[in-house]
C-alpha positions, 0 to 999 in steps of 0.5 A, a space after each residue: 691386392 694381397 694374392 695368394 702367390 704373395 702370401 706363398 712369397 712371404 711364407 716361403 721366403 727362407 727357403 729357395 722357390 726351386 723345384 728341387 730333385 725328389 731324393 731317392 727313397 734309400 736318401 729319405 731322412 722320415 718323420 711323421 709330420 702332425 700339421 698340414 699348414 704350409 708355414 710348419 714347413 719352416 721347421 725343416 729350414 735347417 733340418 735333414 728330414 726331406 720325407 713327410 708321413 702325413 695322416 692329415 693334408 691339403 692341395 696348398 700344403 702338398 704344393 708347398 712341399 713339393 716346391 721344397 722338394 720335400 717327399 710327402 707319403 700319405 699314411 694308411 691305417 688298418 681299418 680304413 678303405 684303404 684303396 680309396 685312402 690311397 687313390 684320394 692322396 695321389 691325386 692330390 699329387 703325394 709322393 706315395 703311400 705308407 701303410 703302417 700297420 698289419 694288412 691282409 695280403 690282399 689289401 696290401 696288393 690292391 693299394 700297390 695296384 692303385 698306386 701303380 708306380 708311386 712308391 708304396 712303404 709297408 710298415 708291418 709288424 715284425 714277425 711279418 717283415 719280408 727279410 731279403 726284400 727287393 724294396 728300398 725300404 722296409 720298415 717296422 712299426 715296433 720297437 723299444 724306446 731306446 734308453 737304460 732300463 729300470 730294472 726294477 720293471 725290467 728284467 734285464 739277462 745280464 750283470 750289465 747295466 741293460 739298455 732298451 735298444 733295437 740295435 739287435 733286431 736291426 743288425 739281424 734284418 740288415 745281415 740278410 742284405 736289405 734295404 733301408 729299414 725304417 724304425 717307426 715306433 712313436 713316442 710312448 704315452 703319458 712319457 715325459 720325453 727329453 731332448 737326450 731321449 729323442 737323439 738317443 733314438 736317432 743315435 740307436 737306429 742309425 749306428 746300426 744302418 736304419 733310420 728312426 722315424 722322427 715322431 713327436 710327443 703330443 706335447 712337444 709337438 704343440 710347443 713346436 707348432 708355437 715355435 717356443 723357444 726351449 721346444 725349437 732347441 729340442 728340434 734344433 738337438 735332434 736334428 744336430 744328430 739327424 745330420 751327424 749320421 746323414 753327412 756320413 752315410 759311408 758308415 751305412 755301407 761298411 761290414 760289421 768288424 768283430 771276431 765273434 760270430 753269431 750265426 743266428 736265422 733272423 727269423 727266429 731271435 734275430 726280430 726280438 729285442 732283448 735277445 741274444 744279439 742285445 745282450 752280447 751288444 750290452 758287454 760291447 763285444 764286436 759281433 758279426 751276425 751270419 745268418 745260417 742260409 749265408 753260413 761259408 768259409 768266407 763269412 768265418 774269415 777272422 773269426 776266433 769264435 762262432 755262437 751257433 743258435 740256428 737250430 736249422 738243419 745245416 748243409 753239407 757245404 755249411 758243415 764244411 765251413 765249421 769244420 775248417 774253422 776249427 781245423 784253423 783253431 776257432 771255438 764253436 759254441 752250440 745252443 745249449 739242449 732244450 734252448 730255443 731261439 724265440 722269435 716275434 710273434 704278432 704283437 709279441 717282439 720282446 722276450 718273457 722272463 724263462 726266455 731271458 733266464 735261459 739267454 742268461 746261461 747261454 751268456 755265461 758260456 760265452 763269457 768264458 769262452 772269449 779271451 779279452 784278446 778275442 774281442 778285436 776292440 774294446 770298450 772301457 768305463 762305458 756301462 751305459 754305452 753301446 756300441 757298433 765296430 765297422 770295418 771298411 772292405 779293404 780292412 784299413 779303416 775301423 768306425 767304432 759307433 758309440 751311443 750314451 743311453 744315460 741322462 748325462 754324458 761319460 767320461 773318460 772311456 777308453 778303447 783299445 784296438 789293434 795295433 796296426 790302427 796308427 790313426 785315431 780321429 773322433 768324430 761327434 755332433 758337436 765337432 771332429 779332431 785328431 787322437 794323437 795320444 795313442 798307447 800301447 799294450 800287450 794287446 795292441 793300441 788304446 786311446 782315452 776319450 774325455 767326453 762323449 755326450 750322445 754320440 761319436 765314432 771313434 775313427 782307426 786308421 792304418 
């Protein structure tokens, strides 16, 4: 007799029946999941996703993940009963609830009252981000479609080929020492979306530190459900770089490397895209982001420039740490008069256009105040690339993250680096192997990279 034990054997039977341990919230790799048959769980036979956002579900389905163990979150929306939502999904027995979207403080303290210990994630718009929170995860419902802009629709700040990119928002939150943030922007509408524009958006978020939300197009989603077979390459492409960062989750923890600072309250411009910190990012210049509330002669430490766009009153032990940067020869840039950094505000977290002409002047005065040997680290050929440079606590080791926002992949980039980096080793998706062509110049080393096709990082060790 064909029982329902048998068929869970047959479906099943790729992946092993062990309860396996719920990973910790800062280990979950997310994605909105738009079925709730059981048999779509064989898409993450190979995958890292291990967490579930789940809008529709059932006992067999929640059964099965748990099985895997998978962690499943049920999604709460604006506009539904929201307790009553929440207390339906874990007594199906979910791991724990999202509510994505903007609720009243009120209701946000009822559904964690109902969820009692079960872990409640908010994803909330950015100008209500709760900076420095306790929470393993916080996470956002906003956010660009990372990718090289159209310039004729977009206004970018700079000469520079401009990206649409989240890395600046993202670097700005995690400077105040948070959590895990989670980008959980979807797909935008009536949008072709190809295989390079998915990684793309893994890429953006995880060379920052986050992690984007895996959300799929309404069409892809379909052909996945069919297991057709050029859809299951763009899941298998996607998951490719999805691994790439998840097997390194080192980078996560090391200090941003550069020798400019911004000193920026992520509460104002900081929870923009295309702001300042983008529009740095756009020239690949290594950039450190100190908050003004964390403004000390240590923060300084190696900087040779200091961007000071906080228009906050600043402390006498901040005003001291100014001073003895210059005493030790740095440069202080200050806002320009009448220049104010603009931050999100309710649905509003991108910049207008007099926003973006103003960032553009304050632009140019940067430029002519950092000398190319003030950069630390420098990119060459490498227009529609991003880039992050970390550095390891002991200074030894330097990442050098590197993100093609194009259709197509660059070659022949070149990166020069202090000297003292003997080590070079390029790390990609598709592979890792030793630089062993290293030269020299006035400033210091450099390397040639044939090819990067989405990602790599550019490994530089003492």
């Amino acid at each position: 007799m064909w029982t329902r034990a048998a068929s869970w054997t047959v479906i099943l039977s790729w992946l092993p029946l062990l309860c396996a341990a719920v990973p910790q919230p800062s280990d979950w790799v997310p994605a909105r999941w738009p079925w709730s048959d059981a048999k779509s769980l064989e898409l993450l036979a190979d995958s890292p996703v291990n967490c579930l956002l789940l809008k529709s579900y059932n006992a067999d389905f929640v059964d099965a993940a748990a099985k895997l163990g998978l962690v499943t979150l049920v999604v709460v929306s604006p506009g539904e009963d929201a307790v009553a939502v929440a207390r339906k999904a874990l007594g199906a027995k979910v791991n724990g609830i999202v509510m994505d979207g903007d609720f009243s403080d009120a209701e946000t303290t009822a559904v964690k009252q109902a969820a009692g210990n079960s872990p409640v994630i908010e994803l909330r718009a950015r100008s209500r981000l709760q900076l420095g929170s306790q929470a393993p995860v916080i996470g956002t419902y906003q956010g660009v479609w990372p990718g090289v802009a159209l310039m004729q629709n977009i206004a970018g700040p700079t000469g520079s080929t401009w990206i649409q990119t989240n890395t600046g928002f993202i670097r700005a939150v995690r400077a105040w020492g948070a959590g895990m943030l989670w980008i959980a922007n979807e797909p935008p509408p009536r949008t072709v979306i190809t295989r390079r524009r998915y990684q793309q958006a893994v890429a953006d978020a995880a060379m920052s530190g986050a992690r984007w939300v895996v959300a799929f197009d309404s069409d892809l989603a379909a052909r996945l459900h069919g297991h057709v077979e050029q859809a299951m390459g763009d899941w298998n492409a996607i998951n490719e770089v999805l691994r790439y960062f998840e097997h390194h989750p080192e980078w996560r923890v090391m200090r941003e490397y550069g020798k400019l600072v911004l000193v920026q309250d992520p509460a104002g411009g900081g929870l923009v895209s295309g702001g300042i910190l983008d529009m740095i990012a756009v020239k690949r210049m290594p950039l450190r982001v100190v908050p003004r509330q964390f403004l000390t002669v240590e923060a300084l430490e190696g900087a040779s420039v200091v961007v000071n766009v906080d228009g906050g009153v600043l402390t006498a032990e901040q005003e001291r740490a100014l001073r003895e940067f210059t005493r030790s020869g740095g440069t202080i840039l200050n806002r320009p008069s009448g220049w104010r950094d603009e931050g999100a505000r309710s649905n509003s977290f991108t910049l207008d256009k007099p926003s973006l002409d103003r960032l553009n002047d304050l632009g140019d005065e940067v430029n002519s105040l950092i000398s190319p040997g003030s950069f630390g680290v420098r990119l060459f050929n490498a227009s529609s690339m991003l880039t992050n440079a970390l550095v390891s606590k002991d200074g030894k080791t330097i990442v050098v993250h590197l993100v093609n926002y194009s259709e197509y992949p660059v070659e022949n980039v070149t990166l020069m680096f202090p000297s003292d980096h003997k080590r070079v080793t390029l790390i990609a998706p598709e592979g890792s192997r030793p630089i062993l062509d290293v030269f020299q110049t006035p400033d210091g080393s450099g390397v040639g990279v044939e090819k990067v096709n989405v990602c790599a990082v550019i490994k530089l060790e003492q």
